[in-house]
C-alpha positions in Angstrom: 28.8 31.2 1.7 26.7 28.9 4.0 24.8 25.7 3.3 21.9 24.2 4.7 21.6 20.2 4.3 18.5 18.4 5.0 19.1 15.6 8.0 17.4 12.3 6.8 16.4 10.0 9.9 14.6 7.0 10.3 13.2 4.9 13.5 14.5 8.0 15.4 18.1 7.9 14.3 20.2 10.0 12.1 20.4 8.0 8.7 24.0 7.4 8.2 23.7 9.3 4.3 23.4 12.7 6.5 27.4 12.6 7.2 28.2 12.1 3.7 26.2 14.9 2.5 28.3 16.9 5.3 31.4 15.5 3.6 30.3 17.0 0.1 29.4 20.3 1.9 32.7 20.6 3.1 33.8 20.2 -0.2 32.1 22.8 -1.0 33.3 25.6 1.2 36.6 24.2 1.6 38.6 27.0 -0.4 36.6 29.5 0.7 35.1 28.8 3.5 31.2 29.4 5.3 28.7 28.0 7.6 27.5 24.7 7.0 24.1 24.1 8.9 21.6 20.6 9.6 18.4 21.1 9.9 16.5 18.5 11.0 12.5 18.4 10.8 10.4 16.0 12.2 8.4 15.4 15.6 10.3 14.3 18.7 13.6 14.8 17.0 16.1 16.0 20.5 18.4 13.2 20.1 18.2 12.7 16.2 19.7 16.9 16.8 22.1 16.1 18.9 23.5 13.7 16.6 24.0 15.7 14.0 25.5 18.6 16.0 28.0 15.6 17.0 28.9 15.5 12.9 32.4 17.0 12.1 32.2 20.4 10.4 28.7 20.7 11.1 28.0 24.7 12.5 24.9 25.0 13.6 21.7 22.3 14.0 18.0 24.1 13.5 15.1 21.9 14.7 11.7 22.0 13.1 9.9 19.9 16.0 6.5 19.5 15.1 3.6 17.0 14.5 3.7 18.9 10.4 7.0 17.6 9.8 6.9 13.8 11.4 6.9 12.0 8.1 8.8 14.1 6.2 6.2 14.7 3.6 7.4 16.4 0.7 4.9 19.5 0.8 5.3 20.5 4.5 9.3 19.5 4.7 9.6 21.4 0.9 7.5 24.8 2.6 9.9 24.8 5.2 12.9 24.6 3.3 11.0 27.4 1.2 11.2 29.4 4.3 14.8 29.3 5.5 16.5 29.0 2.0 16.9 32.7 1.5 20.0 32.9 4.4 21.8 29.9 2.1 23.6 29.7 -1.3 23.1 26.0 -1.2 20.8 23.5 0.2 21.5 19.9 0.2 20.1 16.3 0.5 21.1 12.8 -0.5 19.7 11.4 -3.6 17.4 9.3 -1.0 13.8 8.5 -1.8 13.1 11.2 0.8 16.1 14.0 -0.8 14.8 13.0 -4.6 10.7 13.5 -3.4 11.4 16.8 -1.5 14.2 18.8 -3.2 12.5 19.4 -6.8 9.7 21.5 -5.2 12.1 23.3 -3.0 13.4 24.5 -6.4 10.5 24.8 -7.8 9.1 27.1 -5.7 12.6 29.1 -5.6 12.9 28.7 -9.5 16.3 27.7 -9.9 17.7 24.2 -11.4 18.2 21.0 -9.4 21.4 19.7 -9.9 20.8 15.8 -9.0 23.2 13.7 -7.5 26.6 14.7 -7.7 29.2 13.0 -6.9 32.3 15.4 -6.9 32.4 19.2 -6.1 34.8 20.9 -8.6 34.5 24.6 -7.2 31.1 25.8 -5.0 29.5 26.5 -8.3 30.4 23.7 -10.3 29.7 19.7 -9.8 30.2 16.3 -11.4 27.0 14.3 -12.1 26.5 10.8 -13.5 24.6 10.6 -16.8 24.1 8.1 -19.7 23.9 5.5 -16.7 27.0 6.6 -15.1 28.6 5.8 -18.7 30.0 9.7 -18.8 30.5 12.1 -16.0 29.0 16.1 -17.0 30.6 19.0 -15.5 28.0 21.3 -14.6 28.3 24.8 -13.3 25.3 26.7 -11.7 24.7 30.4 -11.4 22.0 30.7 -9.5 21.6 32.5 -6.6 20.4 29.0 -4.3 22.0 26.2 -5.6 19.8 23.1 -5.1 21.8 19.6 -4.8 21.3 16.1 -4.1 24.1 14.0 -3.6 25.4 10.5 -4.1 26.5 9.2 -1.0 28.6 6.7 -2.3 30.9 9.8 -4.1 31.8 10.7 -0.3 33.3 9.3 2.5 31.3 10.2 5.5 32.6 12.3 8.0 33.1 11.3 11.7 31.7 12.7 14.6 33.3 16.4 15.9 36.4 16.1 18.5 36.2 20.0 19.4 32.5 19.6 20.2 28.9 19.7 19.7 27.7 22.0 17.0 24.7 24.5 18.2 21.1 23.7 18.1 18.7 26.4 17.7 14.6 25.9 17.3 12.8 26.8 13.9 9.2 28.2 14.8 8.2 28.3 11.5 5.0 25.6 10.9 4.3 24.6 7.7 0.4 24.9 6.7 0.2 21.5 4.9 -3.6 21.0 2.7 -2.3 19.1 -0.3 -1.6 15.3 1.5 -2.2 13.0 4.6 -0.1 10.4 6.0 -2.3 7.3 5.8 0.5 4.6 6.9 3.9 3.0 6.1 4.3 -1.2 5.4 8.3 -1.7 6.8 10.1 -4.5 5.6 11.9 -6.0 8.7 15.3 -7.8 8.7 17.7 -8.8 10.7 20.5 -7.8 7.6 22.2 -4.5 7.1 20.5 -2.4 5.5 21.1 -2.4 1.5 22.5 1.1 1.1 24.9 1.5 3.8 26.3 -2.6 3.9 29.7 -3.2 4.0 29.4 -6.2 1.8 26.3 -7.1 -0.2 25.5 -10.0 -2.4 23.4 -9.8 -4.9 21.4 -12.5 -7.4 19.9 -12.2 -10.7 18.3 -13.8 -13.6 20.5 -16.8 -13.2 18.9 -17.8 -9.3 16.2 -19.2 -11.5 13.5 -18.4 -9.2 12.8 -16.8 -5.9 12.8 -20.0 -3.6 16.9 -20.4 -5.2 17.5 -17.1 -3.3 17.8 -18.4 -0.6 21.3 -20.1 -1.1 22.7 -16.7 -0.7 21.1 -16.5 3.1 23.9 -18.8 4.8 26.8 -16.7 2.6 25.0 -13.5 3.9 25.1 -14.9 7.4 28.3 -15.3 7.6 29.6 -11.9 6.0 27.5 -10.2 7.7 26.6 -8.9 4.0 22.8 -7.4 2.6 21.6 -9.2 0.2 20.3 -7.5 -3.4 19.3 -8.5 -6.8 19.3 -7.0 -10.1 16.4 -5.5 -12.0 16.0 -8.5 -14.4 15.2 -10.5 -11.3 12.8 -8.2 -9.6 10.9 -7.8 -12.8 10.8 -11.4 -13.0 9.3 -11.6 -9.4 12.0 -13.4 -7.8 12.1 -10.6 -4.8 10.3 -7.6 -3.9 12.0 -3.9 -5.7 13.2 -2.8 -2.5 16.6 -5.2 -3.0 17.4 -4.0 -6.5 20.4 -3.0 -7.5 20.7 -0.7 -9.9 20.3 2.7 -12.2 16.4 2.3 -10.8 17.4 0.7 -7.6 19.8 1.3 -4.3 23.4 3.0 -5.5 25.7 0.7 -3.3 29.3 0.7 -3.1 30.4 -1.6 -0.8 34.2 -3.2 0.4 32.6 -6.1 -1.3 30.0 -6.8 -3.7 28.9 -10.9 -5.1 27.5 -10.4 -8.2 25.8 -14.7 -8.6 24.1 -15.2 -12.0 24.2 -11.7 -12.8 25.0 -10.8 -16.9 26.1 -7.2 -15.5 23.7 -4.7 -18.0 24.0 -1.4 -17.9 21.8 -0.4 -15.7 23.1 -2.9 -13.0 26.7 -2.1 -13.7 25.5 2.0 -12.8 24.4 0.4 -9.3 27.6 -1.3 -7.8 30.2 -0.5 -10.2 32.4 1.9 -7.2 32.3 -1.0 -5.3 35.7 -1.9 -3.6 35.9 -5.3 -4.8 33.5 -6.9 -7.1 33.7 -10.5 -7.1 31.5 -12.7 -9.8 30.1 -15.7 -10.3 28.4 -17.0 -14.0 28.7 -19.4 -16.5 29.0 -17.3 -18.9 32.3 -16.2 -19.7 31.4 -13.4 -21.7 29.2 -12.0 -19.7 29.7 -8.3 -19.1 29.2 -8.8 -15.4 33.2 -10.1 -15.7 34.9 -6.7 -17.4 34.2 -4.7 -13.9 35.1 -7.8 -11.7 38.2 -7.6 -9.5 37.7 -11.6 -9.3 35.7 -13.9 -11.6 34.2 -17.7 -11.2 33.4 -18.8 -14.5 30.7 -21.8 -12.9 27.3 -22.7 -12.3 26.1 -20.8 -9.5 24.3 -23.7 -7.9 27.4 -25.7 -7.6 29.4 -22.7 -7.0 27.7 -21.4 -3.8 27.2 -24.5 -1.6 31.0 -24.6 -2.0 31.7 -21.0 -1.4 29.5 -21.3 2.0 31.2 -24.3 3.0 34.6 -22.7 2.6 33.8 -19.8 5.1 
């Protein structure tokens, strides 16, 4: 048995999702064991390499370093894939924007079935997947020969970095011949706050903020948690705050040790988003909002009051 898991990077660093991917490939061979290999693709990668070599469990790190591979587009990145899946049994990802864009054409072109973001390994041929918006949990066993996956990061803790040493790193000549797309450019949203996915503590607004400009009285909360800040879809759709801080089913999967949920009614498809949250604390006037049968801790107030208060008690 041996795996292969696709690194994700950004800004020249190992993304933080890679190590729990390891974690769910060591799941996988851990009754049986096998090789688990990184490769990581991408131009002027060394030291996003030698990090991953540095991941516990990790056997061996091949580099694709080329100018083909630098944004991880998802015909070049999917052709090389193509190219070393036949030594694996399983290739993985995280359920990333990247893993989700790339994987389905890996397995189409090796025509075998996806089996998207799992969040438990049963047995290496069997996994536990969220459907119905994370309402049920299906059991699904694959025979293929190359079992695709994308995982869940939040179904894993993340594995530390290797105390017996630095995994090998080996080069991958292969060069993808890429016709079908150009990278044009990328519009990065900066901020000084952690980033969504991987915050220790996020708090999030929704339909109850009212507008966009009442976000901001979760800014001096935020500061002083140290916490991301999200919102749910109702108030994205509503145009309170750009997509890329919802929460949600269609958004970011977060489980943080703390989630604020502040005017948030807790629908479904929020609920899917944050629900393995540590602790869920929430705020809403409405005491029969949903939001409440998840919480750990519940203000039954009006958020407006509620949160000058909360800020000034930190």
């Amino acid at each position: 048995m041996s795996i292969l898991i696709l690194a994700e990077h950004h800004d020249g660093a190992l993304a933080g999702a890679t190590a729990h991917v390891v974690a769910a490939a060591q799941q996988i061979v851990k009754e049986s064991g096998g090789d688990i290999d990184v490769l990581v693709a991408g131009e002027n990668v060394a030291a996003i390499a030698e990090a991953a070599a540095r991941l516990d469990g990790v056997s061996r790190v091949r580099v694709a370093d080329h100018a083909a591979y630098a944004h991880l587009l998802a015909e070049p990145t999917a052709a090389l894939l193509n190219e070393l899946a036949g030594d694996y049994t399983h290739l993985l990802a995280a359920a990333s924007t990247t893993g989700k864009n790339v994987l389905p054409r890996v397995a189409a072109l090796r025509d075998v079935a996806q089996i998207s973001e799992i969040i438990a390994v049963a047995s290496p041929d069997t996994f536990k997947r969220p459907i119905y918006a994370g309402n049920a949990i299906a059991t699904v066993q694959s025979e293929d020969i190359l079992k695709v996956i994308t995982v869940r990061t939040t179904g894993f803790d993340a594995v530390a970095e290797s105390e017996s040493g630095a995994a090998s790193v080996e080069a991958v000549d292969f060069v993808a011949d890429n016709t079908q797309s150009t990278f044009l450019k990328e519009a990065l949203a900066k901020s000084d706050r952690p980033e969504l996915g991987a915050a220790r503590v996020v708090i999030s607004g929704g339909r109850g903020m009212g507008n966009g400009e009442n976000f901001t009285l979760l800014d001096g909360i935020a500061d002083k948690l140290g916490a991301a800040i999200g919102a749910s879809r109702a108030a994205v759709d509503a145009g309170f705050v750009p997509n890329d801080m919802q929460v949600g089913q269609t958004g970011k999967i977060v489980a943080p040790e703390l989630y604020i949920a502040v005017g948030i009614s807790g629908a479904i498809q929020h609920l899917a988003g944050m629900k393995d949250s540590k602790v869920i604390v929430a705020i809403n006037k409405d005491e029969e909002a949903p939001i409440f049968q998840v919480a750990d801790y519940g203000l039954v107030a009006d958020l407006f009051e509620a949160l000058p208060e909360l800020e000034s008690k930190l």
